[in-house]
C-alpha positions as a Markdown table, in Angstrom:
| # | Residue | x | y | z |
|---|---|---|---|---|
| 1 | Unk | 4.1 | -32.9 | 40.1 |
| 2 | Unk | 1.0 | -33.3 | 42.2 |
| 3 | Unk | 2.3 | -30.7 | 44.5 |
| 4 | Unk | 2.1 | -27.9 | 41.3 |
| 5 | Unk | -1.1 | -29.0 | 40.3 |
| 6 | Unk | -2.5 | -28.6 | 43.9 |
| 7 | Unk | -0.7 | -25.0 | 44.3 |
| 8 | Unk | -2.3 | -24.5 | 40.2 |
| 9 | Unk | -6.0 | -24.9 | 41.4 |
| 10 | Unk | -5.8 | -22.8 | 44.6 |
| 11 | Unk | -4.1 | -19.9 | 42.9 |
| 12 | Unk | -6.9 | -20.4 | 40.4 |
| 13 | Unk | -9.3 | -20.1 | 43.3 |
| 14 | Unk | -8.1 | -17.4 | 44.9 |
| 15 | Unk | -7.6 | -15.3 | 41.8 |
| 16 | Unk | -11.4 | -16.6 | 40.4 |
| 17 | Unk | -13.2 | -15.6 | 44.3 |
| 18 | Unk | -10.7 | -13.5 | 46.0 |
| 19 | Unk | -8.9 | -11.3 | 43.4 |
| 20 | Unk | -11.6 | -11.1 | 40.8 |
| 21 | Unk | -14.0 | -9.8 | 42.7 |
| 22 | Unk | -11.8 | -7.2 | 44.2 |
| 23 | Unk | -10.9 | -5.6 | 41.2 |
| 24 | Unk | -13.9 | -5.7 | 39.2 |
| 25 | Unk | -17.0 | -4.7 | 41.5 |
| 26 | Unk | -19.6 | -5.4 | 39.4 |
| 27 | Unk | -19.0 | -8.7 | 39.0 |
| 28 | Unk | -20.0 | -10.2 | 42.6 |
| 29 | Unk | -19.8 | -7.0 | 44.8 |
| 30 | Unk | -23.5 | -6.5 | 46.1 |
| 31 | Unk | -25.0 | -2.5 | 45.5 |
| 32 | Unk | -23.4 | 0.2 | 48.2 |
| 33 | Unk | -26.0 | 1.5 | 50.2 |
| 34 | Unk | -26.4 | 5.9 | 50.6 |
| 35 | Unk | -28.0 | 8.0 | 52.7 |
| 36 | Unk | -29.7 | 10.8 | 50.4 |
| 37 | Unk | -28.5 | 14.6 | 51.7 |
| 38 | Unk | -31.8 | 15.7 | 50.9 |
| 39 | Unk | -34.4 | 13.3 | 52.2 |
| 40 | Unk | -32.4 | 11.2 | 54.6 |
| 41 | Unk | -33.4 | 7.7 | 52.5 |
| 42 | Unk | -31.2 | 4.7 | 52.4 |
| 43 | Unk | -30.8 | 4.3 | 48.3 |
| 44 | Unk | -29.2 | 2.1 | 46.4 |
| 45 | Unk | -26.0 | 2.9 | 44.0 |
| 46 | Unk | -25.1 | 0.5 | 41.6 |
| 47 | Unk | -22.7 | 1.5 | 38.6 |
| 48 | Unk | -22.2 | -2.1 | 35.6 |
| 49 | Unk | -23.8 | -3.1 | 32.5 |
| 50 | Unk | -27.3 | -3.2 | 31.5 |
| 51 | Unk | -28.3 | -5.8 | 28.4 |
| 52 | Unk | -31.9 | -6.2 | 27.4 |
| 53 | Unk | -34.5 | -8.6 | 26.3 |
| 54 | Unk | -37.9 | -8.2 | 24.4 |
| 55 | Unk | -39.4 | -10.0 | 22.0 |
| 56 | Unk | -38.9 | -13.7 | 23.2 |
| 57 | Unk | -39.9 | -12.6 | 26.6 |
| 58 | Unk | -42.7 | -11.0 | 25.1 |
| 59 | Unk | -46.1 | -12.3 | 26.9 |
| 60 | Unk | -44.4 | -14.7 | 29.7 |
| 61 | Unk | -44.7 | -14.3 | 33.0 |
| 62 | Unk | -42.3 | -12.3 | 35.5 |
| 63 | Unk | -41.4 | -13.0 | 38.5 |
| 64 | Unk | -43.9 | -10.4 | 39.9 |
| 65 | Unk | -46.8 | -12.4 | 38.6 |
| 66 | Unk | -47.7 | -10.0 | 35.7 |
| 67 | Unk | -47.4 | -10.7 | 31.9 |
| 68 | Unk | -44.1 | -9.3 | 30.3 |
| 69 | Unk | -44.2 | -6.0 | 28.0 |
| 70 | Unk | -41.6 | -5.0 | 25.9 |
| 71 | Unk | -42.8 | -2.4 | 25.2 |
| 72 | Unk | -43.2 | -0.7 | 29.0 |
| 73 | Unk | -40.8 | 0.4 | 31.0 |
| 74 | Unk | -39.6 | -2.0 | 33.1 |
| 75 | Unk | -36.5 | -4.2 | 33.9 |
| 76 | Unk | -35.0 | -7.1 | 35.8 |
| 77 | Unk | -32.8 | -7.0 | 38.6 |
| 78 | Unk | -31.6 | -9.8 | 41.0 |
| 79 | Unk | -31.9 | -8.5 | 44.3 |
| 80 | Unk | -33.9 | -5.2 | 44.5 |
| 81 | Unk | -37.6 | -5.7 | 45.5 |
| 82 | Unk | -40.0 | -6.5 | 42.6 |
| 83 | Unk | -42.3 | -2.8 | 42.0 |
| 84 | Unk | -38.5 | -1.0 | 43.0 |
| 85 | Unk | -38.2 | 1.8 | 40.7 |
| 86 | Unk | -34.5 | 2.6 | 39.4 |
| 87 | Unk | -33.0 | 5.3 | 37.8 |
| 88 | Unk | -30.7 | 4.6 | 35.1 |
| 89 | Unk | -28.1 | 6.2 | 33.4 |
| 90 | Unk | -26.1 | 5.4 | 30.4 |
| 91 | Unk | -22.9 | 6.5 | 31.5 |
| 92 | Unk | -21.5 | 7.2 | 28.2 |
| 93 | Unk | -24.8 | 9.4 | 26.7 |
| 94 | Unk | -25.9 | 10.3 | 29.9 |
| 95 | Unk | -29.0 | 9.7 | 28.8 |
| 96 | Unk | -31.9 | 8.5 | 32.0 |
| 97 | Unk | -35.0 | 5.9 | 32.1 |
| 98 | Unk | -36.9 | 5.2 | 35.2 |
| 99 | Unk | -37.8 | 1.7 | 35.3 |
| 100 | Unk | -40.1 | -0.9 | 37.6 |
| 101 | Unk | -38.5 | -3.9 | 38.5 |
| 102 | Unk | -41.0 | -6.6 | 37.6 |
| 103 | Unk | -38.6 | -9.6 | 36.9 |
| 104 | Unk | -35.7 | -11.2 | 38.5 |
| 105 | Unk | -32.2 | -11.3 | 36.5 |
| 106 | Unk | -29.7 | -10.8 | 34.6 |
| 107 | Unk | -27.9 | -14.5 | 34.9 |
| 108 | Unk | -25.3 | -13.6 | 32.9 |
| 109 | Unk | -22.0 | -12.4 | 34.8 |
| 110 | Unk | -21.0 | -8.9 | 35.2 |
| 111 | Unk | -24.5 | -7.8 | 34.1 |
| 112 | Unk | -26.7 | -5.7 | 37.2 |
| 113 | Unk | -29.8 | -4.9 | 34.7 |
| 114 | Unk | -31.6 | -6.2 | 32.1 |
| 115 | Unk | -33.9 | -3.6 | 30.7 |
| 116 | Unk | -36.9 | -4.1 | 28.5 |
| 117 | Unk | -37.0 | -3.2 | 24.9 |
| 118 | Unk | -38.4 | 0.2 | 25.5 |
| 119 | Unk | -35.7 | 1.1 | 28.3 |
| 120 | Unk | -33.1 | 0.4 | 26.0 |
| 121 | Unk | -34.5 | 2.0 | 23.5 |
| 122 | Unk | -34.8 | 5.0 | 25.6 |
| 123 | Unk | -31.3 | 4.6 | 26.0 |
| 124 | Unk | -29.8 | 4.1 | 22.7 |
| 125 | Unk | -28.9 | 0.6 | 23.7 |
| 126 | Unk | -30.9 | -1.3 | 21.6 |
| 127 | Unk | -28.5 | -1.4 | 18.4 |
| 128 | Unk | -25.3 | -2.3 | 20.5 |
| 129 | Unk | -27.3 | -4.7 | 23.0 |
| 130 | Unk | -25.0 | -4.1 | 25.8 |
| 131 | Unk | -23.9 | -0.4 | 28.1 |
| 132 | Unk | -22.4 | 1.0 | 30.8 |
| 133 | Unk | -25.0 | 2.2 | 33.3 |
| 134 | Unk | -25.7 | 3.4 | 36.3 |
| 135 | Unk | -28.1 | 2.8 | 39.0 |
| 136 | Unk | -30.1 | 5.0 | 42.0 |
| 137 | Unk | -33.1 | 3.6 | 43.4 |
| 138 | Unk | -36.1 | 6.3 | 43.6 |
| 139 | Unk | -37.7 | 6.4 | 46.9 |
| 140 | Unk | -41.1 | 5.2 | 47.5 |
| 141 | Unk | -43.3 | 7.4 | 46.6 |
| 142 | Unk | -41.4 | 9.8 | 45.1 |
| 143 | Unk | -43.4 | 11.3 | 42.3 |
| 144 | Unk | -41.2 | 13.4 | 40.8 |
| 145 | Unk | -37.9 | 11.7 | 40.1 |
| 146 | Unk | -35.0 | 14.8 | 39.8 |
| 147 | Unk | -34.1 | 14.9 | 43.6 |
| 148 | Unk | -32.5 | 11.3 | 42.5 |
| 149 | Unk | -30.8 | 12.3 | 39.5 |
| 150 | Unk | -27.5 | 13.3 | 38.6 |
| 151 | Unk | -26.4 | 15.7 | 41.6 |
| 152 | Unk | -25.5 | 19.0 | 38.8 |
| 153 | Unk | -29.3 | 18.6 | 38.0 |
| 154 | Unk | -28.2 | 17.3 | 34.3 |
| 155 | Unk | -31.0 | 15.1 | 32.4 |
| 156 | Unk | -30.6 | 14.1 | 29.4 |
| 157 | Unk | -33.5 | 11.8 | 27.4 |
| 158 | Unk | -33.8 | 10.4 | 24.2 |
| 159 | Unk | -35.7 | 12.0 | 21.4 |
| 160 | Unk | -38.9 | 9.8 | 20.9 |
């Protein structure tokens, strides 16, 4: 009996950090780095889900130092630098935000952004909370941000 309890928790194991991960990207798998055809910069590709937070946030301090806004356009993202600006995409609408990364998150698994109240709302994600998205990292400096959208030259926004 101790045996098949053993054999239990390290089939659990493997299937919890070996399998999981394999079969579900988002979850654990850090972004795949790109090369850019057209300007020859590393970016970043990401492709999960996006949640957002606003109002409870509202006021408190980011990780960058500066004073949350709900109501700018800006997001939290665990790894990328802070003042990283991101495309993203919600892959269902096809609808596109650029955000700054001023905060440091989502701790919730199998989320790679959360967006502030404005991005989301930008997004029609507000009223169902949680979306499919995807992510590209605009180059520094980059003022105008269509070399790193989608490839076909397709933008879609939402109506303000």
């Amino acid at each position: 009996m101790h045996g098949q309890g053993r054999a239990l928790r390290v089939g659990l194991f493997a299937f919890v950090f070996v399998l999981l991960p394999v079969r579900v990207p988002w979850v654990s798998a850090p972004p795949a780095p790109f090369v850019s055809a057209q300007t020859g910069t590393r970016l970043i590709a990401q492709i999960g889900t996006a949640s957002w937070y606003g109002r409870w946030h509202h006021g408190r301090e980011t990780a960058s130092g500066e004073a949350f806004d709900m109501y700018r356009l800006t997001a939290a993202h665990r790894t990328l630098p802070l003042g990283s600006r991101v495309l993203v995409t919600a892959v269902e609408s096809g609808r596109s935000v650029v955000v700054t990364i001023t905060d440091r998150g989502p701790y919730v698994q199998g989320r790679i952004i959360d967006l502030s109240y404005a991005a989301a709302r930008r997004l029609a994600a507000v009223e169902r909370g949680v979306i499919p998205v995807s992510l590209r990292l605009v180059p520094t400096g980059q003022r105008d941000w269509t070399d790193a959208a989608d490839p076909r030259g397709v933008r879609r926004t939402a109506s303000r």
